[in-house]
C-alpha positions as a printed Julia matrix, in Angstrom:
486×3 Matrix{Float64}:
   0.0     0.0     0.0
   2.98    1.81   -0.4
   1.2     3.84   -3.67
  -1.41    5.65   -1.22
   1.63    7.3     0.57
   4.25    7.57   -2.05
   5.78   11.28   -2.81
   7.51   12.58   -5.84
  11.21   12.63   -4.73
  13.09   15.6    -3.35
  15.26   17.65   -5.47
  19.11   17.49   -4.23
  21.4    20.54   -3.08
  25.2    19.89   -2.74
  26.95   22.73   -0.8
  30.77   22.74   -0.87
  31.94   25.65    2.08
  35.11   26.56    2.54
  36.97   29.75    3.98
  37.53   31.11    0.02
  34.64   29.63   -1.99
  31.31   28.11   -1.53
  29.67   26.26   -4.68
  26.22   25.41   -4.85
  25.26   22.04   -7.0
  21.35   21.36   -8.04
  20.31   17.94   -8.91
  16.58   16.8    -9.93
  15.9    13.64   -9.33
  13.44   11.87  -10.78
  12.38    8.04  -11.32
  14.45    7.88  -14.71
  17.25   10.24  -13.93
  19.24   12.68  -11.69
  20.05   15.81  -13.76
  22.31   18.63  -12.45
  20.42   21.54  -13.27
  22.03   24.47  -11.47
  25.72   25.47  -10.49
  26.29   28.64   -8.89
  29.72   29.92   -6.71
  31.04   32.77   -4.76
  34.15   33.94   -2.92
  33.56   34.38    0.55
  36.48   35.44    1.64
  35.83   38.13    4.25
  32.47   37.08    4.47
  30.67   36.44    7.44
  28.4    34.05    8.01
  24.55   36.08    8.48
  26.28   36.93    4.73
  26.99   33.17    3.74
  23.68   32.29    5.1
  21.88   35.26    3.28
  23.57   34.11   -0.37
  21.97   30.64    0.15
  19.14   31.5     0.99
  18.56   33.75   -1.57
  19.99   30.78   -3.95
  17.29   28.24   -3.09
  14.29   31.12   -3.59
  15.94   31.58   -7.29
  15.92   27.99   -7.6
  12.58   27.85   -6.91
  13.06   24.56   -4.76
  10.8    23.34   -1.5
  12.16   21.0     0.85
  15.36   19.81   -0.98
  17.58   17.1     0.1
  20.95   18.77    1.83
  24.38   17.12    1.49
  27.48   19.21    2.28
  31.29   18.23    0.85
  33.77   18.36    3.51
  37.05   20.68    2.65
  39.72   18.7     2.05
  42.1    21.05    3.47
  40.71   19.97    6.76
  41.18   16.56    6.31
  43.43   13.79    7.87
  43.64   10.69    6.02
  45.52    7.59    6.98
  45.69    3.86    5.7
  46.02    1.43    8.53
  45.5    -2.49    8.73
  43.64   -3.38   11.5
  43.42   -7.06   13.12
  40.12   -7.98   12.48
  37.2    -8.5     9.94
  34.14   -8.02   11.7
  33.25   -4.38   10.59
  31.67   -3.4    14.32
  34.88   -4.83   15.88
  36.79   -2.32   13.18
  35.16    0.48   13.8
  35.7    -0.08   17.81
  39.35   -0.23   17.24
  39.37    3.1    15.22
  37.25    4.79   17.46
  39.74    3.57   20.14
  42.41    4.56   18.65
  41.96    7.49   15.83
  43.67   10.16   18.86
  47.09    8.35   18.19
  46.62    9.29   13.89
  45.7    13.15   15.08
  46.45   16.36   16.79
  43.06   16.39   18.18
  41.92   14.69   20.93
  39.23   11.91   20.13
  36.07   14.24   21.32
  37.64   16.82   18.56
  37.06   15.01   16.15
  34.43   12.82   13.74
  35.88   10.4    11.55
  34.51    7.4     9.36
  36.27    4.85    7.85
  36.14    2.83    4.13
  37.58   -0.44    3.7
  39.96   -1.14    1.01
  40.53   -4.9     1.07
  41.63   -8.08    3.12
  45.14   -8.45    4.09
  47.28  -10.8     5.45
  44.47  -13.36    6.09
  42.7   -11.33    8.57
  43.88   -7.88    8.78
  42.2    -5.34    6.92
  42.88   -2.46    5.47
  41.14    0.56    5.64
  40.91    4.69    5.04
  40.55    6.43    8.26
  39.08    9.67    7.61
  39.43   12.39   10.24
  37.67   16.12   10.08
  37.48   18.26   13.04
  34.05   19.3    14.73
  34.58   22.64   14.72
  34.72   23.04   11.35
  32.02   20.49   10.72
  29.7    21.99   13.91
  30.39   25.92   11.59
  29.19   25.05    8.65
  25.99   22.71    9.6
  25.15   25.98   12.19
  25.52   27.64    8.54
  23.1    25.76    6.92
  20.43   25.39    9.11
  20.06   29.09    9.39
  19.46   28.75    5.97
  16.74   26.08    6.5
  18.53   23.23    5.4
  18.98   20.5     7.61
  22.19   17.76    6.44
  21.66   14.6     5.61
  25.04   13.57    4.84
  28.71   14.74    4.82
  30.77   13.3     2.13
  34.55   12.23    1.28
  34.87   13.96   -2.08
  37.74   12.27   -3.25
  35.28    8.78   -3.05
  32.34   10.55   -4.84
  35.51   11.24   -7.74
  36.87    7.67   -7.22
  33.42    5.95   -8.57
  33.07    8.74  -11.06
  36.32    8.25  -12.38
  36.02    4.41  -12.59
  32.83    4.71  -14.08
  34.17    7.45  -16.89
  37.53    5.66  -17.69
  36.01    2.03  -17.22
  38.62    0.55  -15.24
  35.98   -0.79  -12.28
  37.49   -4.25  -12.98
  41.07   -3.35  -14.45
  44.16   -3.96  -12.29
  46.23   -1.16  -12.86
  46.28    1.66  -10.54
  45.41    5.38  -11.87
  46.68    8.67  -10.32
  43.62   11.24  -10.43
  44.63   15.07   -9.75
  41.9    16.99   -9.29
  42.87   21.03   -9.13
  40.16   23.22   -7.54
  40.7    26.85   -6.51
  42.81   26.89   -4.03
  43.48   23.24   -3.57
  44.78   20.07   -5.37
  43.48   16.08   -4.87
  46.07   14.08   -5.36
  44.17   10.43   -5.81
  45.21    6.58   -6.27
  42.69    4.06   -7.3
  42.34    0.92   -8.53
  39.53   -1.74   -9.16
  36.98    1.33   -8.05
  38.79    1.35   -4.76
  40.54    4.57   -3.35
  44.36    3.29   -2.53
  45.66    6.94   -1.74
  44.89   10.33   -0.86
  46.27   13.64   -0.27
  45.87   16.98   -0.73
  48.09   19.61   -1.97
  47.43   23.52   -0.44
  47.75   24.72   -4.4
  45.37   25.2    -6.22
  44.31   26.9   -10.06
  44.36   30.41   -8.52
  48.24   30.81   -7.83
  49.53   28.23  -10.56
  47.64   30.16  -13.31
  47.9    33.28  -11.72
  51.59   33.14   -9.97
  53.14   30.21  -12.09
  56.58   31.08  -11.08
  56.31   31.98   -7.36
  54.19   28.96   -6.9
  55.17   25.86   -9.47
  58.34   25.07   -7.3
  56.33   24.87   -4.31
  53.75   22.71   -6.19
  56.68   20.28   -7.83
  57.95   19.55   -4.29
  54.85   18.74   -2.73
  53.85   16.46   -5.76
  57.23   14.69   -5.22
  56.57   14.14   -1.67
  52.66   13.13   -2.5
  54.29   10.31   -5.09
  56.83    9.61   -2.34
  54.92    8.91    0.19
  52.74    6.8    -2.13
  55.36    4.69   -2.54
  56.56    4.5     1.14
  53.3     3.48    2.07
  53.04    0.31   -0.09
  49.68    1.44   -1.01
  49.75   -0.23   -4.37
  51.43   -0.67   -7.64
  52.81    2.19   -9.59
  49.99    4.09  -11.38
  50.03    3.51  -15.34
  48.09    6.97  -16.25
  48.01   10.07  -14.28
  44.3    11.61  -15.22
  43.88   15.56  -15.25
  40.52   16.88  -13.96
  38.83   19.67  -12.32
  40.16   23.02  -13.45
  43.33   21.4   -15.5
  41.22   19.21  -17.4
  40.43   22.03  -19.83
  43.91   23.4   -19.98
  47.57   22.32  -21.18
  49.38   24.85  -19.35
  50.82   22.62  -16.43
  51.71   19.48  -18.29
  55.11   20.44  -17.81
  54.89   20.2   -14.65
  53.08   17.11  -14.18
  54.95   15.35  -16.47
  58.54   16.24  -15.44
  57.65   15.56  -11.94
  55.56   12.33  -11.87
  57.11   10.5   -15.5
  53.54    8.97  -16.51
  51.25    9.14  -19.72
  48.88   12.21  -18.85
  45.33   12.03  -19.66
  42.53   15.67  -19.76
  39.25   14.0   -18.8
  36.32   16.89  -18.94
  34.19   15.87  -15.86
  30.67   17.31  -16.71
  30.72   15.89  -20.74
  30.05   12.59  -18.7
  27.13   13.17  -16.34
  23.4    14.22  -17.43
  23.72   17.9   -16.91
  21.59   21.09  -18.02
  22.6    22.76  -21.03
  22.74   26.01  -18.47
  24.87   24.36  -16.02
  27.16   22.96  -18.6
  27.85   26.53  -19.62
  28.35   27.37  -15.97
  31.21   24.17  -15.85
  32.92   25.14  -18.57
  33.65   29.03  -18.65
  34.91   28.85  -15.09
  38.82   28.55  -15.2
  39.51   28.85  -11.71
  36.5    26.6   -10.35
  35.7    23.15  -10.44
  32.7    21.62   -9.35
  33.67   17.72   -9.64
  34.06   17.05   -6.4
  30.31   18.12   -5.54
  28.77   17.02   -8.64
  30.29   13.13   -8.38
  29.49   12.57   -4.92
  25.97   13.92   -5.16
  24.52   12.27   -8.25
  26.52    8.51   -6.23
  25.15    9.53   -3.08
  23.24    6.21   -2.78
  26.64    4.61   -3.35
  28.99    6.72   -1.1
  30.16    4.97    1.95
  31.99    7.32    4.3
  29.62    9.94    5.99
  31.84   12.81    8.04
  28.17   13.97    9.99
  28.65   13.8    14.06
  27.19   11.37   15.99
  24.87   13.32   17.29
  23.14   14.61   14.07
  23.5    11.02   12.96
  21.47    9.63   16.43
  18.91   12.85   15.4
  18.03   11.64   11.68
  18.16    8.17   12.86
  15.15    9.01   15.13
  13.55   11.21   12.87
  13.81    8.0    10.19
  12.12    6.04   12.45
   9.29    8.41   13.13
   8.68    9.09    9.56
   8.33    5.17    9.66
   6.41    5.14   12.47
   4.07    7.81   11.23
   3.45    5.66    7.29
   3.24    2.46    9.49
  -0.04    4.49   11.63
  -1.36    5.82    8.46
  -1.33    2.33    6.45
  -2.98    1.58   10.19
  -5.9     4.04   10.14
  -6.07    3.1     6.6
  -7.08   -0.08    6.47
  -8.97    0.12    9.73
 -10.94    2.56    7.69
 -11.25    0.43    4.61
 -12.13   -2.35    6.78
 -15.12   -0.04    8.16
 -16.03    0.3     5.06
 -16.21   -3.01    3.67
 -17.97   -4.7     6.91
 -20.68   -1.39    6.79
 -20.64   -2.03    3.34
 -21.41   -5.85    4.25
 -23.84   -4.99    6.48
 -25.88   -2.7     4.49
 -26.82   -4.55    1.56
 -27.18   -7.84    3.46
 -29.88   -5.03    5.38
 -31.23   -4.5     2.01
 -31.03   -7.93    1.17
 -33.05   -9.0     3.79
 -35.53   -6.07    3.3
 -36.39   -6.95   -0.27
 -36.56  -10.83    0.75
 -39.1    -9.94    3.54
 -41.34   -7.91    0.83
 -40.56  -10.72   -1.54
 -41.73  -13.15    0.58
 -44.77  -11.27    2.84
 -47.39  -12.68    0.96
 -46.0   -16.14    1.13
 -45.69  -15.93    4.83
 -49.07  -14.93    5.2
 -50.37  -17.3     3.95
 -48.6   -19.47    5.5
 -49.84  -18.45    8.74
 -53.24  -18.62    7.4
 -52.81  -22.04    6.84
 -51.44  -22.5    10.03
 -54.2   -20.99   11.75
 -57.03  -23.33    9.58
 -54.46  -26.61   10.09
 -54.96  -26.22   13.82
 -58.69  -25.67   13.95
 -58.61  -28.75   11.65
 -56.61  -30.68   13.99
 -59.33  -29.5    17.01
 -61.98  -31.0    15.11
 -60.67  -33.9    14.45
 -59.66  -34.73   18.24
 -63.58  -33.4    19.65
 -64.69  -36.27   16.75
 -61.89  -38.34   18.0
 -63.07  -38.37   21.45
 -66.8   -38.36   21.12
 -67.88  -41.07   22.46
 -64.58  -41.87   24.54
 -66.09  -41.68   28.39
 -69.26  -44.01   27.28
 -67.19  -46.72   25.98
 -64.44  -45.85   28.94
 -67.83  -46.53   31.63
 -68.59  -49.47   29.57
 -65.05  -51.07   30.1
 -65.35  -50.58   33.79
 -68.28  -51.74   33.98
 -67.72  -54.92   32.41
 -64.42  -55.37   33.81
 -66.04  -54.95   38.09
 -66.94  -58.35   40.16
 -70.34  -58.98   41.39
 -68.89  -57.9    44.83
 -67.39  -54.54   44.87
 -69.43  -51.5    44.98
 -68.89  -48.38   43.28
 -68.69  -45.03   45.78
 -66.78  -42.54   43.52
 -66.06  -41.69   39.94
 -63.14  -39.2    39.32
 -62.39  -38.22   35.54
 -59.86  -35.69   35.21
 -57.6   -33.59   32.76
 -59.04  -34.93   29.86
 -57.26  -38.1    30.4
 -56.7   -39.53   34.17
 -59.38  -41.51   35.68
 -59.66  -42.83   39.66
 -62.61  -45.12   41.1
 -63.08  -45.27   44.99
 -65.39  -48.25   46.23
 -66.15  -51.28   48.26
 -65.41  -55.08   47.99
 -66.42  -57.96   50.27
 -63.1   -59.18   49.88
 -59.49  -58.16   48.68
 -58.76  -60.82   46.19
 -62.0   -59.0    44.24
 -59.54  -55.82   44.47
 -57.03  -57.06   42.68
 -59.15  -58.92   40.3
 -60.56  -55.87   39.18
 -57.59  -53.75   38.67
 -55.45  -56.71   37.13
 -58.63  -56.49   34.53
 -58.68  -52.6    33.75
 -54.81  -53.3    33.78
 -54.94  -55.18   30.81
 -57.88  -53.58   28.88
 -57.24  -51.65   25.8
 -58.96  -48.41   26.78
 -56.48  -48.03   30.21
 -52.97  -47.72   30.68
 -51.06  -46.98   33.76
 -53.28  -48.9    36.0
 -52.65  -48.41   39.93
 -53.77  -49.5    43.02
 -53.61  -46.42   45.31
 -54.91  -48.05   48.51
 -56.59  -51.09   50.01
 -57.8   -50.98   53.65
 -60.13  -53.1    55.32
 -62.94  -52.87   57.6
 -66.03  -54.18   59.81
 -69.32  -53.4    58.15
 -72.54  -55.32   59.61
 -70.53  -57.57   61.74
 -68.45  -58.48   58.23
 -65.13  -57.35   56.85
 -65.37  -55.61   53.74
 -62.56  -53.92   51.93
 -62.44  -49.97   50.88
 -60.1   -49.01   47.5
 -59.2   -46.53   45.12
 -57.53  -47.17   41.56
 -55.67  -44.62   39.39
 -55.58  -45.14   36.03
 -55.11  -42.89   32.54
 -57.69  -43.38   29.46
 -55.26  -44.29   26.38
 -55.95  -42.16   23.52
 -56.21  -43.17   20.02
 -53.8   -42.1    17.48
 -55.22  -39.44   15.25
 -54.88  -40.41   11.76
């Protein structure tokens, strides 16, 4: 019964906040498709927040959205990442032992901090490798306090470099290929530097250069931005994170531009490829204008994770946000499971007054139907029983003569009649006098066996002196048998 309660689905807003840019992402969703409509960006540098919170605001009225779905991409800047094997498979058991011990990977002590964790594979029979991904609170407890003024309430944090990981996979179709690509992603002021391989993130870190002072300040800033890519591919290798990437693959800002190549490919010695992120996705014809005439800004690492949301993993929310949509999931449930309730108590109102009524009606019609039928049935009740009287006054005319009769001819010579008793239509007593006891018994043993008596009883015999002789005083009970009426 799902259809009675079903809604068309929310449209999706991806915010990407950091202390130099925020970028806005729009996606429609709809049962065939997800669509990024809209892309919109500002510097906020200098800004403060009533300002920030204002823009947005002011954003979603334009957009002409109710109620969206809000999903925020945490800075990278901000991040600690760390691959560690841990000693166990049982994914509760992992997540224990990070929680336990993510303070020793950090700076921050372990209430400073949220963190998640992806797993990248077995190891060593039963360690297991994962990404431990740590993002302070403060930042993360600023920018949902952000968004919530501007009446959006987060459902998820993401890991952008993940959301780019699938993409990427998906784009270059290497899901199932063994070799191990190197994914730079340049944004404004910051650089991804990425590993993957078999849609699985191997490495990550980021690079505090970005499009704005390469492009801008080549010279001042490409020495800076060689070292730090040497010690990015360095500690790649120190780690043992994986094989040697085959490709490195260009995206973000430097997709669209050759003017770093030099750079790349003097520093990290691998076959570049330029892979334009948003000729890949289903994207407005608007927003694709937005993508591709901004030179400083890239929007990749909203747009990826926020069309995969459904297949993202790592979620950077705090536990207490987490415990807050967890409940309000479970009332949302609660309240479709008390509709579908008063539903189909309603329904089954329905169908049992339903039920009800036209067996009512039913019933009606058959008593009209059937009223004539009845009465004369009752008419012919009424003459069968008058019938029936007649025929027992005929039956019984006659009955006490020919009842006298049989007691007449059935009493000795001796006994004398004193008392006739005929009652209730059909019990009969005699009281008298015999000049001896043996004439008694005679008599009843008689009426006992005539056909006109049954139930033949002697009710007393008593004896006494009458004329200087003993004479005997009686009474007999006795019913009249009636004859079957034919």
């Amino acid at each position: 019964m799902n259809f009675l309660i079903k809604k068309s689905q929310p449209d999706l807003i991806g915010i990407d906040l950091n202390e130099e840019q925020l970028k806005i992402v729009h996606v429609r969703v709809s049962s065939l498709k997800r669509e990024v409509m809209t892309l919109a960006s500002r510097e906020v540098r200098g800004m403060s927040d009533e300002d920030i919170v204002a823009f947005i605001k002011q954003t979603i009225v334009d957009l002409k959205i109710a109620n969206p779905r809000a999903f925020l991409a945490v800075p990278l800047h901000t991040v600690i990442t760390r691959t560690i094997e841990i000693p166990s498979r049982d994914p509760e058991e992992i997540r224990e032992i990070v929680s336990l011990q993510a303070s020793r990977h950090t700076p921050y002590s372990r209430s400073e901090i949220t963190l998640d964790t992806l797993t990248l594979g077995i190891v060593r029979e039963t360690y297991t490798k994962v990404l431990l991904v740590i993002v302070p609170k403060e930042l993360i407890a600023r920018q949902t306090k952000i968004l919530e003024k501007a009446n959006l309430k987060i459902e998820r944090i993401f890991f952008p470099p993940e959301g780019i990981c699938y993409a990427c996979s998906k784009i270059l179709g290497s899901e199932s290929s063994d070799a191990a690509i190197a994914i730079v992603h340049m944004d404004t002021t910051f650089t991804s530097f990425i590993v993957i391989q078999k849609n699985k993130i191997l490495f990550v870190r980021g690079i505090s250069v970005g499009a704005e002072q390469l492009l801008e300040e080549k010279e001042a800033t490409s020495d800076r931005f060689i070292e730090e890519l040497q010690k990015t591919l360095e500690s790649y290798v120190m780690d043992e994170a994986g094989p040697k990437p085959s490709e490195l693959l260009l995206t973000g800002v430097v997709a669209e531009i050759t003017d770093l190549d030099d750079l790349f490919s003097g520093t990290l010695h691998m076959p570049i490829r330029h892979q334009t992120y948003f000729n890949h996705f289903a994207i407005s014809d608007k927003a694709r204008e937005v993508a591709s005439s901004s030179k400083r800004v890239s929007y990749f690492n909203l747009i990826a994770p926020l069309l995969l949301f459904d297949r993202m993993k790592i979620d950077l929310i705090s536990e207490e946000r987490k415990l807050q949509i967890g409940l309000e999931k479970r009332g949302r449930e609660m309240m479709k499971t008390g509709i579908l309730l008063m539903i189909f108590f309603v329904l089954s109102f329905i169908f049992v007054t339903g039920k009800i009524y036209f067996k009512s009606v039913y019933l009606t019609n058959l008593k009209a139907r059937y009223k004539p039928v009845r009465e004369d049935a009752k008419n012919l009740e009424r003459l069968f029983l008058k019938t029936q009287t007649v025929k027992d006054t005929l039956a019984g005319r006659g009955r006490s003569l020919e009842t006298l009769i049989e007691l007449y001819d059935a009493l000795p010579k001796d006994i004398r009649i004193s008392d006739i008793k005929y009652e209730d239509g059909d019990k009969f007593s005699v009281k008298g006098t015999s000049k001896t006891m043996a004439s008694v018994f005679a008599f009843v043993s008689s009426l006992d066996k005539s056909s006109h008596f049954k139930n033949v009883k002697t009710k007393y015999v008593t004896t006494r002196s009458e004329n200087g002789a003993d004479v005997a005083d009686f009474e007999a009970t006795m019913s009249i048998k009636k004859e079957s009426t034919p």
